[in-house]
N, C-alpha and C positions, 0 to 999 in steps of 0.2 A: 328489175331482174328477180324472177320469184328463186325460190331456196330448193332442194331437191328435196324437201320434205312436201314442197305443195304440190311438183309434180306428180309425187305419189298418189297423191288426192285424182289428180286430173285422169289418171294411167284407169283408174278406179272407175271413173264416169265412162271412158272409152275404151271400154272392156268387150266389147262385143266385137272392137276393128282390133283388139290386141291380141284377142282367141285364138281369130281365124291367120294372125298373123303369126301366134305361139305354132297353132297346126301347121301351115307350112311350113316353117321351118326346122321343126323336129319331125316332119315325116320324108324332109330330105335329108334329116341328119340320119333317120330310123329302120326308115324301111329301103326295101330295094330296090328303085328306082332314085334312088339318092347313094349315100352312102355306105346302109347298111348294115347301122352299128347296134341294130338291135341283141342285146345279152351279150355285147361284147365288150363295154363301158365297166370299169369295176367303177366302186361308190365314189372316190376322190373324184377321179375325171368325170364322174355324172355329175355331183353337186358343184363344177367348174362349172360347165355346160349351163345348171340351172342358173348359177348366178350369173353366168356371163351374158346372157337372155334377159334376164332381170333388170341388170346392169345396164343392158342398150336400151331396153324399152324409158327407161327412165331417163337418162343423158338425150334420147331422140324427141320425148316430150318436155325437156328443160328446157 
């Protein structure tokens, strides 16, 4: 079982399928065809947002 420090390595290597999978889904979080919520996130609930993104990409390649 590797450690969530090496999948960080690996998130690293597969950065080009992690891009386009960061842009989907902050451009249904964003724009409007999604959500929306473009200028309407104050900083706390964006920097949720960022880590929560962070958070899955990491646990989905653990």
């Amino acid at each position: 079982m590797d450690s969530p420090s090496s999948s960080l390595g690996r998130l690293v290597e597969d950065r080009p399928l992690a891009g386009s999978c960061e842009s989907l889904v902050l451009g249904l979080v964003f724009y409007g065809y999604g959500f929306g919520l473009f200028g309407r996130l104050d900083l706390a609930r964006g920097l949720g947002l960022v880590l929560a993104i962070c958070g899955a990409q990491v646990v989905a390649r653990w």
